[in-house]
Each structure stands twice: as C-alpha cells, then as structure tokens.
MINU-573033 format. One record per residue: residue in one letter; x, y, z of N, C-alpha, C in turn. Coordinates in pm, whole numbers, padded with zeros to 5 digits, always signed. Example, Ala and Ser with C-alpha at 12.3 -4.5 7.8 and 13.67 -1.06 7.14 Angstrom:
% residues 2
A+01319-00569+00780+01230-00450+00780+01320-00330+00780S+01285-00225+00708+01367-00106+00714+01290+00003+00787
***
This chain:
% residues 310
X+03938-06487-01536+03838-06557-01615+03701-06499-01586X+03645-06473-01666+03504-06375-01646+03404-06504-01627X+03315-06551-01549+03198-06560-01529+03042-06528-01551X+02965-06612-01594+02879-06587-01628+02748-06626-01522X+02670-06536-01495+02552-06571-01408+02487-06654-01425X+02448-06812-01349+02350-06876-01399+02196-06769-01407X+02111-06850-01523+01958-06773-01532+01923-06745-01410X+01922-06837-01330+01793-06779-01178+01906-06711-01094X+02008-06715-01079+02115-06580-01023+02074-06438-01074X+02078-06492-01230+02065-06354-01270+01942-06268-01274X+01815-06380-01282+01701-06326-01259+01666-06226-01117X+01760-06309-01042+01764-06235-00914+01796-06107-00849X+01953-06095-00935+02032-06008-00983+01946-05876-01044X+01897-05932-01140+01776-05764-01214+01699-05715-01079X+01624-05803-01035+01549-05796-00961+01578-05692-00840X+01672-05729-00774+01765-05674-00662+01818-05508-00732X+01846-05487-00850+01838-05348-00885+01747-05295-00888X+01630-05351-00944+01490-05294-00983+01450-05237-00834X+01462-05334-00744+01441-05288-00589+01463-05167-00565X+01634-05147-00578+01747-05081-00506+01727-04905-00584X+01702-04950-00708+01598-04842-00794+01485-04789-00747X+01377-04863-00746+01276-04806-00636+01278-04740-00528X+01355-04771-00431+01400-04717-00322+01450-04602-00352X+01504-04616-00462+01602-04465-00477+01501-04336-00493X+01434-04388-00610+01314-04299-00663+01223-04318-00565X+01177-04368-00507+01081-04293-00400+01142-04193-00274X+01268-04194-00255+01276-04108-00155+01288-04247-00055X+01321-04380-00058+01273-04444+00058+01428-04496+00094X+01535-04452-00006+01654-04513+00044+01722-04430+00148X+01804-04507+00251+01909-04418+00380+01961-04347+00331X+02038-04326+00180+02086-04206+00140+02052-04135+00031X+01944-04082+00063+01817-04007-00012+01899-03817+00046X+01922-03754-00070+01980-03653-00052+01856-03553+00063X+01893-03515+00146+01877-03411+00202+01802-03266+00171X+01669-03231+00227+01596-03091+00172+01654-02971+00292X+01698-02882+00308+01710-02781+00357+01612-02683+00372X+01551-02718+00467+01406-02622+00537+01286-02652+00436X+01173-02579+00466+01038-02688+00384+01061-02593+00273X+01011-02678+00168+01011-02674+00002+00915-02525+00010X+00954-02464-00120+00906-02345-00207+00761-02367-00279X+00685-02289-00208+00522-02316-00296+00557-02220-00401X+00626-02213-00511+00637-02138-00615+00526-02029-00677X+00428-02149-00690+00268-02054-00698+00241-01936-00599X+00271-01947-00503+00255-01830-00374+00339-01728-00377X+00468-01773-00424+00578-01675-00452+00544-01585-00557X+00527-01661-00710+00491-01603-00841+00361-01506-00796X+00207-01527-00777+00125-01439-00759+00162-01359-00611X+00245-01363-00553+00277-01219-00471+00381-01143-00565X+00496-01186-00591+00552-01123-00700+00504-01029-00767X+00428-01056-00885+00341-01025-00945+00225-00879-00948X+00175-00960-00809+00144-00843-00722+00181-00679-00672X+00268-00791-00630+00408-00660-00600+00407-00592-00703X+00416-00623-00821+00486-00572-00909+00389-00434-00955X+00283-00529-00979+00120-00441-01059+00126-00304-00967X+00153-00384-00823+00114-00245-00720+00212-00131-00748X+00363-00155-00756+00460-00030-00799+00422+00032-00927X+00374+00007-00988+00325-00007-01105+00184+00084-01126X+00149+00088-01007-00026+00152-01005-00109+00091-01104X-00093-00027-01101-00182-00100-01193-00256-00191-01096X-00335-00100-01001-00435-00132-00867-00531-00290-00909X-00582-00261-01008-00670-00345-01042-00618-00502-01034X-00498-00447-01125-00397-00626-01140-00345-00672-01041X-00317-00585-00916-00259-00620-00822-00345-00687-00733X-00485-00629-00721-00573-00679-00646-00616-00864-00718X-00621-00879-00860-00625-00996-00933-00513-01094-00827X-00425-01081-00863-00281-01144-00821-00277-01174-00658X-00337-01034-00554-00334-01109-00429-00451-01185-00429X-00552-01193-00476-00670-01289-00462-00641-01412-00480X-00522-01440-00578-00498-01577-00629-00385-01612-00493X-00315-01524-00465-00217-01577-00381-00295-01631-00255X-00396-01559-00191-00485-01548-00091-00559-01688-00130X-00570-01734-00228-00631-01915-00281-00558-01964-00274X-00451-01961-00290-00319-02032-00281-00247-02069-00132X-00280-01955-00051-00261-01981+00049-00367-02054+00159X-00473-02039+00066-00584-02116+00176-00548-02262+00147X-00523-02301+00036-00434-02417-00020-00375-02521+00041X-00249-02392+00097-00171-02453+00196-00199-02455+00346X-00323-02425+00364-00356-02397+00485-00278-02340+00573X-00183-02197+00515-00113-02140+00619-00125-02007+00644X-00130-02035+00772-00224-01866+00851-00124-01758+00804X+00036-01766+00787+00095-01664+00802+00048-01618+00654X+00076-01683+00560+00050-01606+00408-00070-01591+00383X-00178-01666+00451-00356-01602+00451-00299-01487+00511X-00248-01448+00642-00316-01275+00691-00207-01191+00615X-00080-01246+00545-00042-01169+00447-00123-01117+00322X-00117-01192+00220-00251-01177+00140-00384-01052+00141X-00398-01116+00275-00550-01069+00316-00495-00893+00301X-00391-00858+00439-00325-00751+00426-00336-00688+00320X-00267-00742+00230-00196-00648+00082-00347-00609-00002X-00388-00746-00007-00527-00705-00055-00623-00628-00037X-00632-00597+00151-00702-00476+00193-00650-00367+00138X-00505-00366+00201-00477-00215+00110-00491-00145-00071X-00452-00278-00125-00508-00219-00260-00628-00165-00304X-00702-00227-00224-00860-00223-00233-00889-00127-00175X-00818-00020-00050-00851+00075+00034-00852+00181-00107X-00726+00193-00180-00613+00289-00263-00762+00272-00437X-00819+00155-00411-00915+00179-00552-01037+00264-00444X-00987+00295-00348-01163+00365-00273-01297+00236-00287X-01239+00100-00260-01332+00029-00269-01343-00037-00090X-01400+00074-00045-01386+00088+00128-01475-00029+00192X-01586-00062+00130-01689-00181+00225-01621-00306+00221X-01561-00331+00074-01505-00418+00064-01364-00467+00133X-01283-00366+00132-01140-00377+00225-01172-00453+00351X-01275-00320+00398-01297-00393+00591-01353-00487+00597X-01443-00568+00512-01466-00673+00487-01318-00804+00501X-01240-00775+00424-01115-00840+00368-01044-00813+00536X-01006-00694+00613-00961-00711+00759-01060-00755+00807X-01181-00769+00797-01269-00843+00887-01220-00966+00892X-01215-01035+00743-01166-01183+00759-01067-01200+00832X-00924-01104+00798-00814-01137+00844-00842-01145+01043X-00891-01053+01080-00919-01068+01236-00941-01172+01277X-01073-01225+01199-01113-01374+01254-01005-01439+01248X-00977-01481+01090-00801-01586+01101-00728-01597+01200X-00694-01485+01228-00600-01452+01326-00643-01497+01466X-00772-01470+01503-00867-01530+01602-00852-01671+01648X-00906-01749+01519-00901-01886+01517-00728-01936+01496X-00632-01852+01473-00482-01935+01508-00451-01911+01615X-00553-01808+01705-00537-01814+01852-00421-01689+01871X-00408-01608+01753-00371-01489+01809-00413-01428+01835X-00323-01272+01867-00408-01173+01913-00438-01034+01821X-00518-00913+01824-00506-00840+01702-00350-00784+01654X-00371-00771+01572-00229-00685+01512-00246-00604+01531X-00171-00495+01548-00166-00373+01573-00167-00327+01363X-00124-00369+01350-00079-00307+01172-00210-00344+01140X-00273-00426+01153-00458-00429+01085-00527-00412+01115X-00489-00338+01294-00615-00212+01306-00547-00051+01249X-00441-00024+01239-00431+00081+01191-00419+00066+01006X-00461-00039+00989-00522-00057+00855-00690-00009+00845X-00727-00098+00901-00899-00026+00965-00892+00105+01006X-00838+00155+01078-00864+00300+01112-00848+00406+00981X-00738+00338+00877-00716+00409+00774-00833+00415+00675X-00873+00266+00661-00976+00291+00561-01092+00361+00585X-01113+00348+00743-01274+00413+00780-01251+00583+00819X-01091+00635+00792-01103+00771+00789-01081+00807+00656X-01108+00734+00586-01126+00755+00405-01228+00740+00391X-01276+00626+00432-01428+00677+00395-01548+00765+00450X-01490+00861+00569-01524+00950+00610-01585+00917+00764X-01539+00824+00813-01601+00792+00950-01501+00812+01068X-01428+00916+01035-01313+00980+01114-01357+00940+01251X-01456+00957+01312-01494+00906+01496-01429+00778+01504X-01494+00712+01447-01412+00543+01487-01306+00530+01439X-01259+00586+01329-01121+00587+01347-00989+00591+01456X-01050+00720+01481-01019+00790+01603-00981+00709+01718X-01131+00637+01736-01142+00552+01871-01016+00387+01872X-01020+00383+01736-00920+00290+01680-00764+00322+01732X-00736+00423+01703-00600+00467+01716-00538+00493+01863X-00650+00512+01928-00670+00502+02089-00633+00403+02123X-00676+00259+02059-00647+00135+02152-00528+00130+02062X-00514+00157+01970-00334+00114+01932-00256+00202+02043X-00273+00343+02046-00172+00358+02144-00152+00335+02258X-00276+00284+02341-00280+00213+02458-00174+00134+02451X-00151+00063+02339-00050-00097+02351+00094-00037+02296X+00133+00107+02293+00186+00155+02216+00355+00068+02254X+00382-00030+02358+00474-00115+02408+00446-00206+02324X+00386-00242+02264+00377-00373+02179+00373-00338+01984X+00373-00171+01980+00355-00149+01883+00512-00124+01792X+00539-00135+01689+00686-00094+01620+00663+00033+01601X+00803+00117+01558+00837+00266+01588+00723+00322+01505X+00750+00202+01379+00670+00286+01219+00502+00285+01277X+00478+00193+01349+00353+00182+01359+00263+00290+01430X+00347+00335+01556+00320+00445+01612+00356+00570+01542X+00456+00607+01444+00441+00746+01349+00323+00730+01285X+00302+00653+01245+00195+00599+01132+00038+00650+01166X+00030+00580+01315-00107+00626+01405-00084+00767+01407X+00004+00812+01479+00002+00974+01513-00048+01064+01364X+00015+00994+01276+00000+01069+01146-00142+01060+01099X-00205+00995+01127-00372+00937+01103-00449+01035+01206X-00398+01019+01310-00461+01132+01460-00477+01278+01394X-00333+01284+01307-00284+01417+01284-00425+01463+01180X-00379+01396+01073-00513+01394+00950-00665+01400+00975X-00696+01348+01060-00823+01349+01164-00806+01485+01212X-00747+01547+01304-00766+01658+01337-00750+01761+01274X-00687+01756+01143-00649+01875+01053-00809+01875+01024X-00902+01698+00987-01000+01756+00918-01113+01853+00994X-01115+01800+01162-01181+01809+01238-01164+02027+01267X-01034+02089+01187-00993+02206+01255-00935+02183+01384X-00902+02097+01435-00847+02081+01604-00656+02119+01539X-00673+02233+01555-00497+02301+01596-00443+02213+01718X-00483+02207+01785-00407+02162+01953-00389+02007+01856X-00456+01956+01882-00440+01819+01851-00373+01801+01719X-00340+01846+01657-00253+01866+01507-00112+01889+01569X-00106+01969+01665+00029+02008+01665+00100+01884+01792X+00031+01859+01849+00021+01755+01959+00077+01640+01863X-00008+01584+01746+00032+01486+01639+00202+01489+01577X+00199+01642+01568+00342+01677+01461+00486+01637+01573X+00458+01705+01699+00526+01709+01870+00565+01550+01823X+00498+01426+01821+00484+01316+01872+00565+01272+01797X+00564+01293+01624+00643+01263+01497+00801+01292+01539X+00842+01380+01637+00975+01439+01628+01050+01470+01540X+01163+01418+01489+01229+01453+01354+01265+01327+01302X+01196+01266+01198+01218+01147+01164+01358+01123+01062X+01402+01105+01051+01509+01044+00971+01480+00950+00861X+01383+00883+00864+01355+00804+00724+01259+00974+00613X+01255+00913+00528+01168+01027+00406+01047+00998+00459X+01005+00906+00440+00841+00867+00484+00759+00899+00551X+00869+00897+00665+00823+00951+00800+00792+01149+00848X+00939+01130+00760+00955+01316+00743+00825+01339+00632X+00813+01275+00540+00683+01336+00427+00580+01363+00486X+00529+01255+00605+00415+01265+00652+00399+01380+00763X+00513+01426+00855+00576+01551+00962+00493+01661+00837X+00547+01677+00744+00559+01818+00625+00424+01835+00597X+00332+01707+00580+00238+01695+00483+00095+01751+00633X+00167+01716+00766+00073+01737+00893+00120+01913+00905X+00276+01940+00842+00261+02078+00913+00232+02178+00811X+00157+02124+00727+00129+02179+00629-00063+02202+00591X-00106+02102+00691-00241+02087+00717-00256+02215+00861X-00180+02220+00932-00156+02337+01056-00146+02444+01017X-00033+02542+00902-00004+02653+00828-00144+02653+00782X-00231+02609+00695-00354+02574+00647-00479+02655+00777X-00445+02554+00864-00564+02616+00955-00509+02768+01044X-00421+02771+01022-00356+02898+01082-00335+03064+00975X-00419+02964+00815-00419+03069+00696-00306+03092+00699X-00164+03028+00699+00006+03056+00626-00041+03028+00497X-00081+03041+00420-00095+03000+00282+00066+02988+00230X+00148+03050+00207+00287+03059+00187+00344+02894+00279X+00356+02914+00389+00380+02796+00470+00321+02675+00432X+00195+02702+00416+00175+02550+00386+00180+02501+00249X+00178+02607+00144+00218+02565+00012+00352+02516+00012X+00490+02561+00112+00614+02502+00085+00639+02389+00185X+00533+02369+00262+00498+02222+00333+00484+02115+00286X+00368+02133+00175+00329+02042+00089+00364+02005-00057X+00438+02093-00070+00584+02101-00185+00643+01993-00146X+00736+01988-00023+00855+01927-00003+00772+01794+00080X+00673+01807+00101+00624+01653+00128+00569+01562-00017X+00562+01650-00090+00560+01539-00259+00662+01524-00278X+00801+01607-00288+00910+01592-00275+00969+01474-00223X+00931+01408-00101+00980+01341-00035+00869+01215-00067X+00786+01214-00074+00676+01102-00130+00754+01057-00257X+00803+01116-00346+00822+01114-00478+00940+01023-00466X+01067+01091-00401+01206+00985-00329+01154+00867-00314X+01023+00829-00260+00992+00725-00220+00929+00647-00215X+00889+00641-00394+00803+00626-00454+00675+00602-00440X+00669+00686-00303+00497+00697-00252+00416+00766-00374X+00366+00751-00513+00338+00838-00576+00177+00894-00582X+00124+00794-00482-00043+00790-00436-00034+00908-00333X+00053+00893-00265+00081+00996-00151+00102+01147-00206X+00161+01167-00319+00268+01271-00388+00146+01339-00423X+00036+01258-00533-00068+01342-00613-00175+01413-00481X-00185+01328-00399-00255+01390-00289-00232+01533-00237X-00056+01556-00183-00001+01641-00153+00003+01745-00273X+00021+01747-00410+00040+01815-00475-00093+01917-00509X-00211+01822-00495-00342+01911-00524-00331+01970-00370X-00285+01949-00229-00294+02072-00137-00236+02150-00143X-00153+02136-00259-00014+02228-00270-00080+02342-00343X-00171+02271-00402-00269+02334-00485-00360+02444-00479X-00400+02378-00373-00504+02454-00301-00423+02587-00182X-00341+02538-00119-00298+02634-00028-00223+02785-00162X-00218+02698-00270-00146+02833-00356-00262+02942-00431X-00379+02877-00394-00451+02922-00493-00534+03028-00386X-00528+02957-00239-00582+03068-00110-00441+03198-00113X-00360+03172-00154-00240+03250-00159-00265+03359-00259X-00419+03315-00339-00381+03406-00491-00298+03388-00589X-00200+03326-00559-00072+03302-00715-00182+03160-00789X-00226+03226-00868-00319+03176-00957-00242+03034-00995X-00174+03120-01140-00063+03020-01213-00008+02940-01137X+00081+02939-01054+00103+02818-00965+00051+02704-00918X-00093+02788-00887-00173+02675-00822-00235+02585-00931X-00240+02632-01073-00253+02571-01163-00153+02452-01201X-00044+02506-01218+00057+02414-01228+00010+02293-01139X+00029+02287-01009+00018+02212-00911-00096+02108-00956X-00198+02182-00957-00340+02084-01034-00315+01994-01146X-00206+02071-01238-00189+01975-01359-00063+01888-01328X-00001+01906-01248+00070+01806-01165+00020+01694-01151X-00051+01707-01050-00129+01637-00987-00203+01536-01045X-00315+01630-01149-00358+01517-01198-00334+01433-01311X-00266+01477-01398-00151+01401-01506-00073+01273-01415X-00053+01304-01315+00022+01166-01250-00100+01077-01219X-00206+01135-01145-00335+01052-01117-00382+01011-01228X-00396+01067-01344-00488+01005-01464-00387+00904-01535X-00213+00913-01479-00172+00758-01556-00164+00659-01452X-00192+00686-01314-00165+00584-01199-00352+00544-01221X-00400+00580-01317-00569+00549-01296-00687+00573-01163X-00637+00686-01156-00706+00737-01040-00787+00820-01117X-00858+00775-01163-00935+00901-01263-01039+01029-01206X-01132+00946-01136-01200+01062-01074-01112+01155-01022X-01018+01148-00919-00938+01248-00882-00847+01374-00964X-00801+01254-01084-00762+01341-01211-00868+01428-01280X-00972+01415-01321-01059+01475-01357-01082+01612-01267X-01129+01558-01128-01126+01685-01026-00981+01829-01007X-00866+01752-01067-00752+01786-01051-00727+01888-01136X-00761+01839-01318-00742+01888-01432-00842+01973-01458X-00970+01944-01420-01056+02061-01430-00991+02213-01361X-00963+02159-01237-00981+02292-01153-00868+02353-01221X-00697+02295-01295-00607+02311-01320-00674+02431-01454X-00744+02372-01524-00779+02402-01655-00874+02603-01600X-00959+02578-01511-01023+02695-01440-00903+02789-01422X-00827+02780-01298-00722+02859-01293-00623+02904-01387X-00586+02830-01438-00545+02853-01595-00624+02956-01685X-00740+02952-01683-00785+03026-01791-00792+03191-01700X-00818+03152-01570-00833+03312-01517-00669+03377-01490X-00577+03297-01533-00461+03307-01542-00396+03351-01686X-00480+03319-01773-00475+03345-01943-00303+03278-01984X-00323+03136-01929-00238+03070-01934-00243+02945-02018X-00266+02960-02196-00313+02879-02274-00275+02736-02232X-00099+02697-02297-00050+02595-02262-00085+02479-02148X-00099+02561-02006-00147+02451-01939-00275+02410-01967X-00385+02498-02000-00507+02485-02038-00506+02326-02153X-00449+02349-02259-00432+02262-02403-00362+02122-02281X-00251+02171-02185-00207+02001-02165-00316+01969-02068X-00345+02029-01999-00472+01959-01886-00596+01872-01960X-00641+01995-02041-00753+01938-02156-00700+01779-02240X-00584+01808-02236-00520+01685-02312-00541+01573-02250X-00502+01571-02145-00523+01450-02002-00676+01377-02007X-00759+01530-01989-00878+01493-01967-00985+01414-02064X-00935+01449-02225-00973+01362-02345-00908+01228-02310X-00759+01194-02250-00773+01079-02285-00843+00994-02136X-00833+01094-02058-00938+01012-01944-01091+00919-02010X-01154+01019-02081-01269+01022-02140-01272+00918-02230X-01149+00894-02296-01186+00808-02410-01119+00651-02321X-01085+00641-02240-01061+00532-02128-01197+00498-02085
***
C-alpha cells in the first residue's frame, strides 16, 4: 500500500534534499570526489605553449608577447617556479631580437626572485648573462662570469658546463687567444648529442680561422650548420653559414662563398633577422657579381626587395 507524506513531513523531506544538494555542490559532502595533485592553471599552460610555439617558429616577437603574459600569469599565482621560468624564456628571446639592456634587465629580475625565495643563483641564469653581455660585446665580464660558474662546476649539469666552455671558447676565438680556444675545444671532448658536437665544429672552426686553414675551417663550419640544422638550432645554422662564408671567401673560391651568404641570409630574412640578412645578401650579391654569377645575384636581390618592402 503506497503512502502518502503528511504536508509538514514532506515539507521537511524537500528540505533535507535541498541540504544534501548543497553539500554536494559545494564540495562540502564526505564523498566529494577526489582531485589528484593541484589543479591546472590552463592560462599558464596555453601562453607558454604558445610561446613555445612562436619561438620554433622564429616568430621572436610573438613569442616574447606570449612569455610576458605567462610571466603575468604567473605573478598571479604567486609562483616562484613559473615566474623564474617565464622570466628565463623571456630573457632569451629578447637576447636572439639583440634587445640586450633589456634581457639583463629581465635576469636581473629573475636573480632577485630567486633571492627573495631564498635561493641561490642558478647556474643556467648566469650563463644566460654571460651570453647576452658577450653579444653585446662586453666579452671581459662575461668572461669573469663563466669563472664563477666553473668554480661551482660540482653543482653545475653536464650541458651547462659544455655550454660555458663553448662561450670561453667564442670569447677567445674573438680575443685571437689560440691556447685558450683549444683549451675550450680539449674540455668539449667528443660529445655525442648534435648540439654539443655543433658547438666542438663551430669552436674548431673559429681555431682553423686563426691558424689561416681557410679549407679547415670552411668544412668546420659546414658541418656545424649541418648539425645546427638536425637540430633545429636554425639561429645557430645562419650564424655558422655566413663563417662558412667568410672562411671560403679568405680561401678565394669566390662562388662558394657566395652561395654560403645567400644561404645564410634567405634563412635570416624569413626567421626576421633582417639586419643580418641584409648584411648577408649584400655581401652574397658582391661576390656574386665578381664571380659573374647572375642567378645568385637576381635570388639574393630578390630577398633583399622583400626585406625592404617589410
């Protein structure tokens, strides 16, 4: 026989769900399903993403947009690890547009951060600093930089120490110091990753250079774009390709060294490195003509109109 609720039972009755409801939806009942480790700031994820992306991409500018937002995003959440991430990625993009006051500015911040969470320096964001201030031509402090990284060289990772040596190396190629170049290459040993080997090729190729191998160091710096290229270092590649450039052109093989130039800067003028492309395609376009080598002349020139109209 079915039953019927008196009114104030039943009033009671709603009531007691409406509760049991509440509880549910707030999260306040005993069997409120379970989160597995802290929740996804999606926003932080999406503008690093993003980031990421612009940067493979050599679309420097957008990438630098994207970590700025992530870098707000993370001040947000008030968390140190994705602030000195951020900060990181952001220096480096900013190193790669040659926008140098500004970067060390951006590791300046990150130091402090790091300061005030009561750590200690990174080793990876002073050999971030040492990088940018031997780009922008202040090779001494660089220098002095790479010193106290290897002091701690027990606290440093493998990559971090090829990385320094390879910076030492570059410093002394500019400085003419042979001893200390080859001292740099000694230290590299035989790396087994590409990266590591690109940068070995690209140092013993700055050595052949000061030793006038012109031959040597043109097939140095061949097979270190080569290996940049595997790895999609392609900032690295155009660099190597205009020394490839240059060591072919101290060699005399004109045409070659032309080639190399229009290499070079055809990849720089679509990664938007323009000044460099310009410097690249000119000289490409020069050698070329004392080469009476139309074709490259017409594609270099080609590059360089649409630089111009950019």
């Amino acid at each position: 026989m079915i039953r019927f609720l008196h009114s104030s039972h039943w009033v009671g009755f709603v009531r007691l769900l409406m509760a049991v409801a509440v509880l549910i939806l707030s999260g306040c009942g005993s069997s409120a399903p379970k989160q597995k480790g802290p929740a996804v700031d999606e926003n932080l994820v999406r503008f690093n993403r993003a980031a990421r992306q612009a940067y493979d991409k050599g679309r420097l500018e957008q990438a630098v947009s994207f970590y700025r937002k992530a870098l707000e995003q993370a001040y947000v959440r008030d968390d140190a690890a994705a602030i000195l991430d951020a900060q990181y990625n952001l220096a480096l993009c900013l190193m790669h547009l040659q926008s140098y006051e500004e970067a060390l500015g951006v590791v300046q911040g990150a130091t402090t951060e790091m300061a005030q969470a009561g750590g200690e320096n990174s080793l990876d964001l002073l050999l971030l600093k040492a990088t940018i201030l031997h780009r922008r031509g202040d090779s001494d402090e660089a220098w002095k930089i790479t010193d106290q990284i290897l002091s701690n060289a027990a606290q440093a990772s493998s990559v971090v120490r090829s990385k320094t040596y390879f910076l030492r190396g570059l410093i002394a190629g500019k400085r003419g110091d042979k001893g200390q170049l080859r001292e740099s290459i000694a230290a590299l040993g035989q790396p087994e990753h590409p990266r590591l080997l690109a940068d070995r090729e690209e140092l013993a190729g700055h050595l052949a250079m000061a030793e006038q191998k012109w031959d040597a160091a043109t097939e140095a710096f061949d097979l270190s774009a080569k290996l940049r290229r595997e790895t999609l270092d392609y900032r690295g590649m155009v660099n190597v390709l205009a020394l490839a450039g240059s060591a072919s052109e101290k060699a005399e093989r004109t045409r070659e060294s032309a080639i190399f130039y229009l290499r070079a800067g055809r990849s720089a003028a679509l990664q938007g490195l323009f000044d460099d492309a310009q410097k690249w395609l000119n000289q490409s376009v020069k050698l070329a003509s004392n080469a009476g080598e139309d074709k490259i002349i017409q594609e270099a020139r080609n590059y360089l109109q649409q630089i111009e109209e950019k």
